[in-house]
C-alpha positions in Angstrom: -7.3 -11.2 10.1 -9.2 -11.0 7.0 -12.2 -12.3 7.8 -13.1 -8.9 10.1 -11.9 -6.3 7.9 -14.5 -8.2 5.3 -17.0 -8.0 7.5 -16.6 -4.3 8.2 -16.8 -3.4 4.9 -19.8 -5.8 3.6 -22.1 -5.9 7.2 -21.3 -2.4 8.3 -20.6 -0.8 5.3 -17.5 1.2 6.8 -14.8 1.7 4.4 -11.7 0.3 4.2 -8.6 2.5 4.2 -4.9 0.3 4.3 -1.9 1.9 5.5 1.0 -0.4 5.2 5.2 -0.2 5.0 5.9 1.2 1.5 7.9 -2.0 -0.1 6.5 -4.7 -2.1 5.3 -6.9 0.9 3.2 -4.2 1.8 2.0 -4.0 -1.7 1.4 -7.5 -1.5 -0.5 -7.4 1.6 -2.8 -4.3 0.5 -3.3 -6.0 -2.7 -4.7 -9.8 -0.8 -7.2 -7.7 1.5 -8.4 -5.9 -2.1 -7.8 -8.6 -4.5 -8.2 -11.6 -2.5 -4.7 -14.5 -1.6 -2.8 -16.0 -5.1 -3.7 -18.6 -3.4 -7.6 -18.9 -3.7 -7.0 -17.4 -7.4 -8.5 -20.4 -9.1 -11.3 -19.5 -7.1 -13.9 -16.6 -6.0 -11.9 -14.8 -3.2 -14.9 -15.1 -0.7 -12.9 -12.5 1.8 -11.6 -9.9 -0.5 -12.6 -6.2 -0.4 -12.4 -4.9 -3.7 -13.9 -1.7 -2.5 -10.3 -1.4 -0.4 -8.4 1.6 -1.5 -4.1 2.0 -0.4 -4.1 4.6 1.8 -0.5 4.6 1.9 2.6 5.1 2.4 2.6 5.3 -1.5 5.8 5.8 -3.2 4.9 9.4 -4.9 4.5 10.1 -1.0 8.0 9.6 -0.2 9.3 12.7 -2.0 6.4 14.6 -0.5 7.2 14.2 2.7 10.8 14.6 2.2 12.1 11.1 3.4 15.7 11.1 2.5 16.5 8.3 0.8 19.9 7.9 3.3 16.9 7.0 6.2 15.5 3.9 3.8 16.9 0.5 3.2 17.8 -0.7 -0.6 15.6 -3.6 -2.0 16.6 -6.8 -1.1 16.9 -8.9 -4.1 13.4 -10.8 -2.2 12.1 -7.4 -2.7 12.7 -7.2 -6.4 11.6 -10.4 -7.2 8.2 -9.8 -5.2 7.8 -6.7 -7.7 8.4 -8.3 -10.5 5.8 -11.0 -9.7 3.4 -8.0 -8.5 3.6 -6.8 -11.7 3.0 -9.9 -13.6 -0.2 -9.9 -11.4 -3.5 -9.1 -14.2 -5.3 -6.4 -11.5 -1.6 -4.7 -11.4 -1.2 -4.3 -15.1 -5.0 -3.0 -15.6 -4.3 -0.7 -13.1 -2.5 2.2 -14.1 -2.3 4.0 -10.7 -0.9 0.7 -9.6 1.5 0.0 -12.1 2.5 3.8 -11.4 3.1 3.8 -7.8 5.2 0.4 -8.2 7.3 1.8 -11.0 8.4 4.6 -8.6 9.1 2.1 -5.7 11.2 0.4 -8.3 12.9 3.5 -9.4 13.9 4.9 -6.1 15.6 1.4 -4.9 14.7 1.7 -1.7 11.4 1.1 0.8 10.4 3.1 3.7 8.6 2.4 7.1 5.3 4.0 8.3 7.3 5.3 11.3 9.8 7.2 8.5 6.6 9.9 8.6 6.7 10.3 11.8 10.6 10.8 12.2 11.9 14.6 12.5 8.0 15.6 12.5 5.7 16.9 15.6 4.1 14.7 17.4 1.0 13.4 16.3 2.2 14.3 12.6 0.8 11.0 11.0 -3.0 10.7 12.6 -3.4 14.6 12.8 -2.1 16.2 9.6 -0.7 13.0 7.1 -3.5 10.8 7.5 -6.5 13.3 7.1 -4.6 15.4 4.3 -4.8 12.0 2.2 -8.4 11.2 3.2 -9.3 14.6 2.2 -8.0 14.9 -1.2 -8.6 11.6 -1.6 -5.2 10.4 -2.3 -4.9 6.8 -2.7 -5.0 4.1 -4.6 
């Protein structure tokens, strides 16, 4: 799945925008398409996109959209220890931003779904008003 989102952004020059769940695995997985897998580290990461940016859902987004933290799950204890190895990771500790965003998912305890925007919204919220709001102001990571 990697291999087109490369060539998007290196052939055709489109940028790359990730949207993913916000919990550590979907840190994790924003972070391989931008940084490249742990496990081609010893090597160069010949299908990252370092040019990637986090789109969201970010954790400072939760409180702006008023996701109550009743509708989210707690961290599992997988999810704690997949922060604390994200943030063992170099590119995460360089990155303030990063490190930022990650410190609030740990903080509120719990992780929330891309459909959580969408929930108790109009329809069309997320693609109509979320998505290009971010894109505009150019809220990401």
């Amino acid at each position: 799945p990697r291999q087109p989102v490369y060539m998007l952004a290196t052939q055709m020059g489109l940028p790359i925008m990730i949207m993913t769940d916000c919990d550590p695995y979907g840190v994790d997985i924003c972070m391989m398409y931008k940084y490249g897998s742990l496990a081609m580290a010893w090597a160069a990461e010949p299908l990252a996109v370092p040019t990637s940016v986090w789109l969201g859902l970010l954790p400072s987004d939760i409180s702006r959209l008023d996701i109550k933290a009743s509708s989210m799950k707690p961290h599992s204890a997988q999810d704690c220890k997949k922060m604390v190895d994200l943030n063992n990771r170099q590119y995460v500790r360089e990155d303030m931003r990063l490190s930022g965003e990650l410190e609030i998912l740990w903080e509120m305890g719990r992780k929330a779904e891309i459909q959580q925007v969408v929930e108790e919204r109009e329809r069309g919220f997320l693609a109509m008003e979320f998505l290009p709001r971010k894109i505009a102001e150019c809220c990401w990571i």
